[in-house]
mmJSON file of the N, C-alpha and C atoms, coordinates in Angstrom:
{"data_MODEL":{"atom_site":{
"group_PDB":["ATOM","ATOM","ATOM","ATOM","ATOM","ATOM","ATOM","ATOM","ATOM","ATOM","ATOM","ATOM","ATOM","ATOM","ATOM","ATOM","ATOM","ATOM","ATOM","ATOM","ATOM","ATOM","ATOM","ATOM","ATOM","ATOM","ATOM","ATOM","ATOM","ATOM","ATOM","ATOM","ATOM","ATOM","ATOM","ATOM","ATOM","ATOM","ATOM","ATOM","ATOM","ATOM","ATOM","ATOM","ATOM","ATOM","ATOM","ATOM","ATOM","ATOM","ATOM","ATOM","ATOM","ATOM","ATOM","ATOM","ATOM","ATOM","ATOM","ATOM","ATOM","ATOM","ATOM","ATOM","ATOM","ATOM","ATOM","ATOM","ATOM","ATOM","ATOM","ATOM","ATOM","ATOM","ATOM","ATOM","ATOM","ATOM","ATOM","ATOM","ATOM","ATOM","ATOM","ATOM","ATOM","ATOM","ATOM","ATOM","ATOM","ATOM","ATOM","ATOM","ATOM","ATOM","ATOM","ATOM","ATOM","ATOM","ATOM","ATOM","ATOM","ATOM","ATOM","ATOM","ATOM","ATOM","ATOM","ATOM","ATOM","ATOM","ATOM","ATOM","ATOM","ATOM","ATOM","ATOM","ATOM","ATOM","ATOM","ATOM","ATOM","ATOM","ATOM","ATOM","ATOM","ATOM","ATOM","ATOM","ATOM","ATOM","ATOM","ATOM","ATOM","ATOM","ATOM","ATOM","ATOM","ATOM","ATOM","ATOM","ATOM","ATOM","ATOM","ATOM","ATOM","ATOM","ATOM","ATOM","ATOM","ATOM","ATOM","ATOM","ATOM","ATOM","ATOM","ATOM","ATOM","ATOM","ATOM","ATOM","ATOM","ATOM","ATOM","ATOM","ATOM","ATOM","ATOM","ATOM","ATOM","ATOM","ATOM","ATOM","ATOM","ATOM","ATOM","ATOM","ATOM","ATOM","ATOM","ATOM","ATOM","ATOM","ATOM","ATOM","ATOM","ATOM","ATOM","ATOM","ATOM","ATOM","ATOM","ATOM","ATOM","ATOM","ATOM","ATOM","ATOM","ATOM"],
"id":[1,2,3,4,5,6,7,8,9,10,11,12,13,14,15,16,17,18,19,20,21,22,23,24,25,26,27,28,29,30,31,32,33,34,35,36,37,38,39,40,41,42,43,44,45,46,47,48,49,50,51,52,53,54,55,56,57,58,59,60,61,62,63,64,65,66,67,68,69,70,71,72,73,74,75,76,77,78,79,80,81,82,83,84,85,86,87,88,89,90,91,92,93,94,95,96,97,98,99,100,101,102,103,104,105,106,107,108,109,110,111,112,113,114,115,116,117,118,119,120,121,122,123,124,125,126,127,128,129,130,131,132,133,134,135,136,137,138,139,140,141,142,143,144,145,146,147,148,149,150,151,152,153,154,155,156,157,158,159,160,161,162,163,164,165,166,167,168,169,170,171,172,173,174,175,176,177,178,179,180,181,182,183,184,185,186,187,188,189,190,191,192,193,194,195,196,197,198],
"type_symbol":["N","C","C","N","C","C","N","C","C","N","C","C","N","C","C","N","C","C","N","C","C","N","C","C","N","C","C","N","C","C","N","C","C","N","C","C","N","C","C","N","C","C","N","C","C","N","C","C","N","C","C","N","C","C","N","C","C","N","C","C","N","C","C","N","C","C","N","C","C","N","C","C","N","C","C","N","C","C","N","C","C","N","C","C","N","C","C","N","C","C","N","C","C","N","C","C","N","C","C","N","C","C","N","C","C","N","C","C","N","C","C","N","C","C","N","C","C","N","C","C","N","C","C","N","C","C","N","C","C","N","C","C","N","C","C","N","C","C","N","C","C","N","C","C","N","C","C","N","C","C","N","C","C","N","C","C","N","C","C","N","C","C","N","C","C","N","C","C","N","C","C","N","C","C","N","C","C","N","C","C","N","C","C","N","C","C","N","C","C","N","C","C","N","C","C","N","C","C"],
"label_atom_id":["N","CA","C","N","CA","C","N","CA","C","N","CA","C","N","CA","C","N","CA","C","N","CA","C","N","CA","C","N","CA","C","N","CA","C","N","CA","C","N","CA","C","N","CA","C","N","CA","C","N","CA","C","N","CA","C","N","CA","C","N","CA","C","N","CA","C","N","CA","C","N","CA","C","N","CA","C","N","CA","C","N","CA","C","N","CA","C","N","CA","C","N","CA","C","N","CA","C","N","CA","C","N","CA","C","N","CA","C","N","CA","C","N","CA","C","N","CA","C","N","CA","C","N","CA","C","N","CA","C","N","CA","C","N","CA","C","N","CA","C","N","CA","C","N","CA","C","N","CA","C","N","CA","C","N","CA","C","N","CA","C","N","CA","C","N","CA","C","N","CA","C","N","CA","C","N","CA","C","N","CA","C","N","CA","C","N","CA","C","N","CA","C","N","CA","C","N","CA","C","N","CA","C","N","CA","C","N","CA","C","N","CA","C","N","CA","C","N","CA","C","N","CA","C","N","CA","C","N","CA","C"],
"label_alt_id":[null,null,null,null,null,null,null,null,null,null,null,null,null,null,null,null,null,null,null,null,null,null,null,null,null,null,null,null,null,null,null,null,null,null,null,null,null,null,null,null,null,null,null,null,null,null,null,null,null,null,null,null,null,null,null,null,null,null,null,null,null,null,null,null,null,null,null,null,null,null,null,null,null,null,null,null,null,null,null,null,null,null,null,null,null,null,null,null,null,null,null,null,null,null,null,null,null,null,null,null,null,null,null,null,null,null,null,null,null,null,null,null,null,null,null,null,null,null,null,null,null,null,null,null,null,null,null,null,null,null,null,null,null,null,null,null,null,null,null,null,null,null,null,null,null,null,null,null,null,null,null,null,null,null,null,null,null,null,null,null,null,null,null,null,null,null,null,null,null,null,null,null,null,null,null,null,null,null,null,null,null,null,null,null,null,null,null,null,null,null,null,null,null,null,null,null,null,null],
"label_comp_id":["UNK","UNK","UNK","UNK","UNK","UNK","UNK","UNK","UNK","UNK","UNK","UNK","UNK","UNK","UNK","UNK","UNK","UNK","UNK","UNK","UNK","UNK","UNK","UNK","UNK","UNK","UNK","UNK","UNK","UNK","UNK","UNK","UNK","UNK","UNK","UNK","UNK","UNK","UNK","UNK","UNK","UNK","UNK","UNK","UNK","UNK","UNK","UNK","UNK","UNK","UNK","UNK","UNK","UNK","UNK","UNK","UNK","UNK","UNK","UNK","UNK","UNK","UNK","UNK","UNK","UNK","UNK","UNK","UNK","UNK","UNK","UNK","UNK","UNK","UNK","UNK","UNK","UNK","UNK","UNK","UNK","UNK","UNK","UNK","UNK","UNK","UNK","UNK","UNK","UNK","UNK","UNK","UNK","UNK","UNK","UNK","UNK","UNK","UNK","UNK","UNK","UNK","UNK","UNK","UNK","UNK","UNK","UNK","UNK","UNK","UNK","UNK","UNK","UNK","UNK","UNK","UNK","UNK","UNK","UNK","UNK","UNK","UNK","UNK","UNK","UNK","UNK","UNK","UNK","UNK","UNK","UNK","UNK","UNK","UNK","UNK","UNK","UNK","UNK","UNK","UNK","UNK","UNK","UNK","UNK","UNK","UNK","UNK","UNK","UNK","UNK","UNK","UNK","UNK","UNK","UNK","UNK","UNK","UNK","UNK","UNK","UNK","UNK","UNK","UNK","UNK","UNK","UNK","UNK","UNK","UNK","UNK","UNK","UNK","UNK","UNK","UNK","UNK","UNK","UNK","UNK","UNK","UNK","UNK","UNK","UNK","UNK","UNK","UNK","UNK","UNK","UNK","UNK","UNK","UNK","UNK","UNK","UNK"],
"label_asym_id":["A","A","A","A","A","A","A","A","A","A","A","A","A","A","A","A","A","A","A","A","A","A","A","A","A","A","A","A","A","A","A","A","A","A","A","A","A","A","A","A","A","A","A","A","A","A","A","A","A","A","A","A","A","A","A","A","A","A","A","A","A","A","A","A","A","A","A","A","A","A","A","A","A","A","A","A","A","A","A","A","A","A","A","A","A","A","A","A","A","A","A","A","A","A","A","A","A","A","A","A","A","A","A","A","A","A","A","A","A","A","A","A","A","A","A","A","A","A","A","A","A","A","A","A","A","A","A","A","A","A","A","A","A","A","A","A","A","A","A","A","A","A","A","A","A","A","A","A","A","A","A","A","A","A","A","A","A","A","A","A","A","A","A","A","A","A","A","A","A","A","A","A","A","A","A","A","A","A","A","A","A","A","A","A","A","A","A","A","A","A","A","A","A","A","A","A","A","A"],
"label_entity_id":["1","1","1","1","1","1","1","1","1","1","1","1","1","1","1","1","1","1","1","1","1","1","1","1","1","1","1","1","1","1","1","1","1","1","1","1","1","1","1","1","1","1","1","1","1","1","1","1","1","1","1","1","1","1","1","1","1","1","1","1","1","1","1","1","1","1","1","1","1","1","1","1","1","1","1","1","1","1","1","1","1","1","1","1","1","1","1","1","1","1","1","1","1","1","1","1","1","1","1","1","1","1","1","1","1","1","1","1","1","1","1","1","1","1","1","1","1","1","1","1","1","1","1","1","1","1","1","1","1","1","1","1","1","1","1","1","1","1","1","1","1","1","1","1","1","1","1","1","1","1","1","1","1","1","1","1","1","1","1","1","1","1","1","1","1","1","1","1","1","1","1","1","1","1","1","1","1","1","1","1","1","1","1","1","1","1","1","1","1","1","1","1","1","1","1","1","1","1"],
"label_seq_id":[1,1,1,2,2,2,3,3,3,4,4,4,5,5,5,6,6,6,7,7,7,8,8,8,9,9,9,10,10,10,11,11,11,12,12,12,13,13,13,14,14,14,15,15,15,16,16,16,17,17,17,18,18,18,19,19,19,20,20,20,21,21,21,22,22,22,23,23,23,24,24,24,25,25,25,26,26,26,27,27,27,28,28,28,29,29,29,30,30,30,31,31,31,32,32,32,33,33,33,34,34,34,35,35,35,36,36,36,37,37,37,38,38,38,39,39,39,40,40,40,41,41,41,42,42,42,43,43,43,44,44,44,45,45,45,46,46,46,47,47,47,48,48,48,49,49,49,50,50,50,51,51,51,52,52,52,53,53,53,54,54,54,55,55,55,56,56,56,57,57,57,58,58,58,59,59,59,60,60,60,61,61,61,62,62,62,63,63,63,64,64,64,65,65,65,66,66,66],
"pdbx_PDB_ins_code":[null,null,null,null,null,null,null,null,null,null,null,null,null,null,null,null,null,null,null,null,null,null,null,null,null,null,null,null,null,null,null,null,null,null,null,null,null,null,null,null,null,null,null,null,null,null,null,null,null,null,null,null,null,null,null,null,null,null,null,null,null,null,null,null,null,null,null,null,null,null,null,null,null,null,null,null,null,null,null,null,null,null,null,null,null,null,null,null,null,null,null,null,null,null,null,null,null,null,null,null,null,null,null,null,null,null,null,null,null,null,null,null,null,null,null,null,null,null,null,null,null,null,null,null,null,null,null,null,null,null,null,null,null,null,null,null,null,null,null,null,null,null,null,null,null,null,null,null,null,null,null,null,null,null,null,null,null,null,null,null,null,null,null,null,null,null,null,null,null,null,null,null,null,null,null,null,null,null,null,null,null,null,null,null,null,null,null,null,null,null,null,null,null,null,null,null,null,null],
"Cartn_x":[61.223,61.123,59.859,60.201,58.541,58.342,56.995,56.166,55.887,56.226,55.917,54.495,53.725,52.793,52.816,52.273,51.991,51.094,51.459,49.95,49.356,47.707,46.519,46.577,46.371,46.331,45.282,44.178,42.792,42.723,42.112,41.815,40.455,40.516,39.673,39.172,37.81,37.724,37.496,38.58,38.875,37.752,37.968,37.087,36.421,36.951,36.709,36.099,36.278,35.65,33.839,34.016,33.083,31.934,32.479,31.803,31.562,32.17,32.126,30.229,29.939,28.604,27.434,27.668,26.941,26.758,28.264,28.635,28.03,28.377,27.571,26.008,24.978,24.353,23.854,24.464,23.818,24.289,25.657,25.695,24.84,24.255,23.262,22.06,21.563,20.393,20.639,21.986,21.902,22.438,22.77,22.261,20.933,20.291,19.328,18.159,18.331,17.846,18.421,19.631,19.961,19.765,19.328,19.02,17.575,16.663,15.907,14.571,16.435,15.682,15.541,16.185,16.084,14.517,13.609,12.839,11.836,12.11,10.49,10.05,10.719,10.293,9.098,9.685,8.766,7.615,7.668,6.401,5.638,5.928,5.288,4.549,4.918,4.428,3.438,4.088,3.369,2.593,2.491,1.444,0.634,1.289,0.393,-0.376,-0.237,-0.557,-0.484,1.055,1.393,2.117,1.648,2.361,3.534,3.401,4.566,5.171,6.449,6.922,6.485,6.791,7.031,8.096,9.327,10.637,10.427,9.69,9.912,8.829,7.764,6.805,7.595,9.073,9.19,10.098,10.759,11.349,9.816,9.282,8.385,7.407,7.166,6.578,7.412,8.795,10.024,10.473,10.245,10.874,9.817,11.224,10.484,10.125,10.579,9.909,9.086,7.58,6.577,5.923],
"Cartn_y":[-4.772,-3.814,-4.136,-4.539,-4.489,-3.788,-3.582,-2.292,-2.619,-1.4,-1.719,-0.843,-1.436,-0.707,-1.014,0.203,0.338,-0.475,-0.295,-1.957,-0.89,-1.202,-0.462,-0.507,0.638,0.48,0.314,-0.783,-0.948,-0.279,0.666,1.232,0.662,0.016,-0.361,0.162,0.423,0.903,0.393,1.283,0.743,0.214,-0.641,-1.035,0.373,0.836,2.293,3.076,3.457,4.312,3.145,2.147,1.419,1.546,1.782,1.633,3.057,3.876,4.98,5.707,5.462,6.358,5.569,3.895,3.002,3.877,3.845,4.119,5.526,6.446,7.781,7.803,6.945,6.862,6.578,5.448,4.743,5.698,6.346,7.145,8.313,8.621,9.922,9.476,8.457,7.559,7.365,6.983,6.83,8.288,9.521,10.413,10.733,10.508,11.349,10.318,9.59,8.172,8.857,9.105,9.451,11.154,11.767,13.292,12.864,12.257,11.997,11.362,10.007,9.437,10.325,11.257,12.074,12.378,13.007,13.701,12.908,11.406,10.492,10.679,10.054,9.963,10.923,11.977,13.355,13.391,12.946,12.459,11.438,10.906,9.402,10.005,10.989,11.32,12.289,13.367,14.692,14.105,13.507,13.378,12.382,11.432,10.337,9.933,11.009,11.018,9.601,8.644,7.805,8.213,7.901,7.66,7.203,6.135,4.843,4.62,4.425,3.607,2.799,1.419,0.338,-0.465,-0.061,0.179,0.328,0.953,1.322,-0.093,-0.35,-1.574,-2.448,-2.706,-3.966,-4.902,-4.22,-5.008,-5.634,-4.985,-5.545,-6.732,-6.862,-7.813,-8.88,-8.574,-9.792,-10.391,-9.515,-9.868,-11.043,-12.007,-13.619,-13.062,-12.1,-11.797,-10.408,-10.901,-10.037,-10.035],
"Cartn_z":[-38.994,-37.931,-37.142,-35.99,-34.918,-34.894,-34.712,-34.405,-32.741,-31.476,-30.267,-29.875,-28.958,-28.561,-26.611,-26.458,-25.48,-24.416,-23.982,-22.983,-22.363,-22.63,-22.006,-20.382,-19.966,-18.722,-18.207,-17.306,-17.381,-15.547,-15.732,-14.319,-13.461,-12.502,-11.942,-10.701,-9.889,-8.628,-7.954,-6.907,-5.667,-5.199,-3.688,-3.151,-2.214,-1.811,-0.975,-1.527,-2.943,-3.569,-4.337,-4.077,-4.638,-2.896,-2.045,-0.498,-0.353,-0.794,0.346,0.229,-1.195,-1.159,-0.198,-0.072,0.841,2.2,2.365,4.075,4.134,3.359,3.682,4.009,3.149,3.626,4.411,4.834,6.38,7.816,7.351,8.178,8.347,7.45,7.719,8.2,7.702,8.102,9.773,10.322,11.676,12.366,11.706,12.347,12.527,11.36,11.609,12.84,12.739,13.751,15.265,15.537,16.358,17.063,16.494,16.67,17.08,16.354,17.013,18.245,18.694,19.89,20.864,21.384,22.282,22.9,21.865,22.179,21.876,22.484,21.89,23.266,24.225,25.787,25.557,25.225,25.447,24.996,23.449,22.897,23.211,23.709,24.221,25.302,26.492,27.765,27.32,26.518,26.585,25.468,24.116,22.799,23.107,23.414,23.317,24.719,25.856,27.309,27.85,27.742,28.582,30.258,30.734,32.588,32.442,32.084,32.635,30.996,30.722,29.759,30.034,28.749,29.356,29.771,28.99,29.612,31.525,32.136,33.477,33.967,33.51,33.975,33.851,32.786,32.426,34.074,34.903,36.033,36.364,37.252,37.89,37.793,36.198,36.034,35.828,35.529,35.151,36.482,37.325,38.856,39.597,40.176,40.619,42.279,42.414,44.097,43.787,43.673,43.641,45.046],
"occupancy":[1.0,1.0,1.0,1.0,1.0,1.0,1.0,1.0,1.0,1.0,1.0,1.0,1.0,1.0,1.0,1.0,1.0,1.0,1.0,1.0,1.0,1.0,1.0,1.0,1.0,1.0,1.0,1.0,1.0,1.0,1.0,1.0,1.0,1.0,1.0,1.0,1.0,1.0,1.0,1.0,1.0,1.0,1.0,1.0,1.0,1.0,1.0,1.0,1.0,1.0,1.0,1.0,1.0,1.0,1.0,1.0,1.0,1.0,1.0,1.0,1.0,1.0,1.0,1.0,1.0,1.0,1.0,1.0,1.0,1.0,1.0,1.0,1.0,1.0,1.0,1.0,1.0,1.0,1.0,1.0,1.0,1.0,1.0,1.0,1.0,1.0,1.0,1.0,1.0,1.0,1.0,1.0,1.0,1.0,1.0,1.0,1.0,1.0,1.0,1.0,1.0,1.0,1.0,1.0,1.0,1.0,1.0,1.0,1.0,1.0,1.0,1.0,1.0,1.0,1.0,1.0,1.0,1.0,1.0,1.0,1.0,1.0,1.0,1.0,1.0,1.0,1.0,1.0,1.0,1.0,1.0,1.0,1.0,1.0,1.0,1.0,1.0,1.0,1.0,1.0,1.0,1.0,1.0,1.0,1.0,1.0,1.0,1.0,1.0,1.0,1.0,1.0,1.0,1.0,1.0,1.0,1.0,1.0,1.0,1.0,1.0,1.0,1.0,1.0,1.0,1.0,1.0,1.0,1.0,1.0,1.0,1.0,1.0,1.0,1.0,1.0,1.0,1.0,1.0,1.0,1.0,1.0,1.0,1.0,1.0,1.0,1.0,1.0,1.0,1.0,1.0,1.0,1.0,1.0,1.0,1.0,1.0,1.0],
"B_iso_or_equiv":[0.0,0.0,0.0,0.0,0.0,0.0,0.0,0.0,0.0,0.0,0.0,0.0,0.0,0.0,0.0,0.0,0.0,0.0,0.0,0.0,0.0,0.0,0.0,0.0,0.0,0.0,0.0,0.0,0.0,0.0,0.0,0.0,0.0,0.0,0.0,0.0,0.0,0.0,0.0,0.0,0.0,0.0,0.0,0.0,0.0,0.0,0.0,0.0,0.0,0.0,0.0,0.0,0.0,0.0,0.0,0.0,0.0,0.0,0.0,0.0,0.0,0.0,0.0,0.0,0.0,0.0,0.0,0.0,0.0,0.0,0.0,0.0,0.0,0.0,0.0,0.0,0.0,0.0,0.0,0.0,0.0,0.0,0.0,0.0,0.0,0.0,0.0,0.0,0.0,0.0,0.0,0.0,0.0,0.0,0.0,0.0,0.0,0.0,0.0,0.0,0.0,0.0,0.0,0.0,0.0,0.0,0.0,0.0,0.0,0.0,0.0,0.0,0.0,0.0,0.0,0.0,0.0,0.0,0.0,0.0,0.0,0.0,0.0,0.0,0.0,0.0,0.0,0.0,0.0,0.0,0.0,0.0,0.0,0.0,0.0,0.0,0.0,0.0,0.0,0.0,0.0,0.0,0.0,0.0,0.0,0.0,0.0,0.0,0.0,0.0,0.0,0.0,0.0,0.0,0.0,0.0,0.0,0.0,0.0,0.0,0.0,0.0,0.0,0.0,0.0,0.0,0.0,0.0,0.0,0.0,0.0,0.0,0.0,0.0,0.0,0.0,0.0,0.0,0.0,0.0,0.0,0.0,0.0,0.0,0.0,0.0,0.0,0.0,0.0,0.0,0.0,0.0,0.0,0.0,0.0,0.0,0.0,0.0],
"pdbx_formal_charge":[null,null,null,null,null,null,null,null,null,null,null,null,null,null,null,null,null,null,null,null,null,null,null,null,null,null,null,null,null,null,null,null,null,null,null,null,null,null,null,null,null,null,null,null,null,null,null,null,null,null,null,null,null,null,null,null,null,null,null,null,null,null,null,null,null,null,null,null,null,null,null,null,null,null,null,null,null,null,null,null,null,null,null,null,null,null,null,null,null,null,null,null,null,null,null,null,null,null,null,null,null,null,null,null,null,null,null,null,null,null,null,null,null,null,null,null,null,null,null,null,null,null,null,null,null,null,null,null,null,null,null,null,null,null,null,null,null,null,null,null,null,null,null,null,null,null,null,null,null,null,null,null,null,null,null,null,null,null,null,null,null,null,null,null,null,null,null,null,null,null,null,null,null,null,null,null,null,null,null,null,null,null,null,null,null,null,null,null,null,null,null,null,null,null,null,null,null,null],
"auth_seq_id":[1,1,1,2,2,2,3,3,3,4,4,4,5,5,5,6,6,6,7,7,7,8,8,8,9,9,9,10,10,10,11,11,11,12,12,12,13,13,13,14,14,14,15,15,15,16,16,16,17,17,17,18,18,18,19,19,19,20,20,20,21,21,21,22,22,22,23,23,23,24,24,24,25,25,25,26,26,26,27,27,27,28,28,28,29,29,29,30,30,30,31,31,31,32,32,32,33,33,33,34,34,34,35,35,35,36,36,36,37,37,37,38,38,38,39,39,39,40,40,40,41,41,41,42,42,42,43,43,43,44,44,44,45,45,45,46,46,46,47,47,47,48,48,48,49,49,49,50,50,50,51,51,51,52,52,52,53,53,53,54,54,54,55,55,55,56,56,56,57,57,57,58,58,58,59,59,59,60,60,60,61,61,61,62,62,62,63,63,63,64,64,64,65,65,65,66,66,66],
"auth_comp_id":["UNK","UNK","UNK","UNK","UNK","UNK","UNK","UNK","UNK","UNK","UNK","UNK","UNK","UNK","UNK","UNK","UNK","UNK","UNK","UNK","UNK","UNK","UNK","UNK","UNK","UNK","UNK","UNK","UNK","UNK","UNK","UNK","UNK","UNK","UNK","UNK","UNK","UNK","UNK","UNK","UNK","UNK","UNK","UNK","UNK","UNK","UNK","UNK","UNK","UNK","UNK","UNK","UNK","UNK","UNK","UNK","UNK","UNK","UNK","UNK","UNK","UNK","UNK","UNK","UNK","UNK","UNK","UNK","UNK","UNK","UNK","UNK","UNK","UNK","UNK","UNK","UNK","UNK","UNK","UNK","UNK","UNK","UNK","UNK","UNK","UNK","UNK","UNK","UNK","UNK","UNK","UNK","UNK","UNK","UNK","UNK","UNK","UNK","UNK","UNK","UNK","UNK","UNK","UNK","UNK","UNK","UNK","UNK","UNK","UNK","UNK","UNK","UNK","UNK","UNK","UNK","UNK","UNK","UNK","UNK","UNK","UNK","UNK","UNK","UNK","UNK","UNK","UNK","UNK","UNK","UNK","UNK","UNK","UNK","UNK","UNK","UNK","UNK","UNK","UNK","UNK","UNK","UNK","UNK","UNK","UNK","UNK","UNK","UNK","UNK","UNK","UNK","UNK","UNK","UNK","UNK","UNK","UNK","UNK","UNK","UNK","UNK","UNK","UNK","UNK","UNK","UNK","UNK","UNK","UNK","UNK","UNK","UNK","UNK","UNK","UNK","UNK","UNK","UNK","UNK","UNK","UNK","UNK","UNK","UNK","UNK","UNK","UNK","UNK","UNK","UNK","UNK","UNK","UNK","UNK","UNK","UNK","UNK"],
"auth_asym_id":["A","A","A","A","A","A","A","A","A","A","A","A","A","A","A","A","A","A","A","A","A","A","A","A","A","A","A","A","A","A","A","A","A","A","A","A","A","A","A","A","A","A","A","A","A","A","A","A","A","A","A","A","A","A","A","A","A","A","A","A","A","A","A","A","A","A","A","A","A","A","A","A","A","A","A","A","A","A","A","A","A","A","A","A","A","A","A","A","A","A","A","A","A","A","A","A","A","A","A","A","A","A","A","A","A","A","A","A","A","A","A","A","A","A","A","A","A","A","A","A","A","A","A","A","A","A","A","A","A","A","A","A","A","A","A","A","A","A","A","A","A","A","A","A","A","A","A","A","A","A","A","A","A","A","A","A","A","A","A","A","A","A","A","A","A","A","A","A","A","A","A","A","A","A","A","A","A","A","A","A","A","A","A","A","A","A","A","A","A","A","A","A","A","A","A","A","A","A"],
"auth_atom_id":["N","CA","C","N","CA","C","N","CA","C","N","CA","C","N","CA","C","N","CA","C","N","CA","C","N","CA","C","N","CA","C","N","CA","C","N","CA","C","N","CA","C","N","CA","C","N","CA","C","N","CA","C","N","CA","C","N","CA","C","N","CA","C","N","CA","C","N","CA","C","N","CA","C","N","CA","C","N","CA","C","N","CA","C","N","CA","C","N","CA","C","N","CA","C","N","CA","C","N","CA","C","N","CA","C","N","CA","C","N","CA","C","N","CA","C","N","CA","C","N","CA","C","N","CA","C","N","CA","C","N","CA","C","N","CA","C","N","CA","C","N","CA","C","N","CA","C","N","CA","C","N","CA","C","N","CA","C","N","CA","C","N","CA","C","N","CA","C","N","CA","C","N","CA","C","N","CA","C","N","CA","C","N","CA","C","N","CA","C","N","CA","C","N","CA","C","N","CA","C","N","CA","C","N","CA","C","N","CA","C","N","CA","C","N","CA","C","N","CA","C","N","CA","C","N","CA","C","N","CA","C"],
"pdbx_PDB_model_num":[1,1,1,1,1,1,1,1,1,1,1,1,1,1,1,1,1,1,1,1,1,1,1,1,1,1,1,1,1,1,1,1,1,1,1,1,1,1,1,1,1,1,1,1,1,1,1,1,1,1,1,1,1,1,1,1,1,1,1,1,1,1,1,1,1,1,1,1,1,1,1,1,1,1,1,1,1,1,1,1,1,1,1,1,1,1,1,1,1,1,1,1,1,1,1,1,1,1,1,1,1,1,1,1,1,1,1,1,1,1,1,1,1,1,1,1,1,1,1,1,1,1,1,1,1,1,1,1,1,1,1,1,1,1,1,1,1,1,1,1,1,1,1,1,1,1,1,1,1,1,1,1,1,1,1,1,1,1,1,1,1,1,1,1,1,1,1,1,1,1,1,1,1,1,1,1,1,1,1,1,1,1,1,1,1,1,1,1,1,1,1,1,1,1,1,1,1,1]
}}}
């Protein structure tokens, strides 16, 4: 009489579930990056008492007709 057994079932994880806690983070990381470019301009003018970006200087000095 054989004796039958069952075959182990070996569960492995997904690739999605192996990514998803990565991706959450970087996604919160680029919210929170993103909530706060807004209000640098502001800081840059009003904290650090700049005039000019340099973003706004940068044509002028790049430009071949001065």
């Amino acid at each position: 009489m054989a004796l039958m057994t069952s075959p182990e079932q070996v569960t492995t994880p997904s690739v999605t579930a192996a990514l998803l806690p990565i991706m959450g983070v970087v996604f919160v990381a680029f919210l929170v990056i993103g909530v706060a470019m807004p209000v640098l301009p502001l800081h840059v003018h009003d904290g650090l008492g700049s005039v000019r970006s340099w973003s706004a200087s940068l044509p002028a000095v790049s430009s071949p007709h001065r």
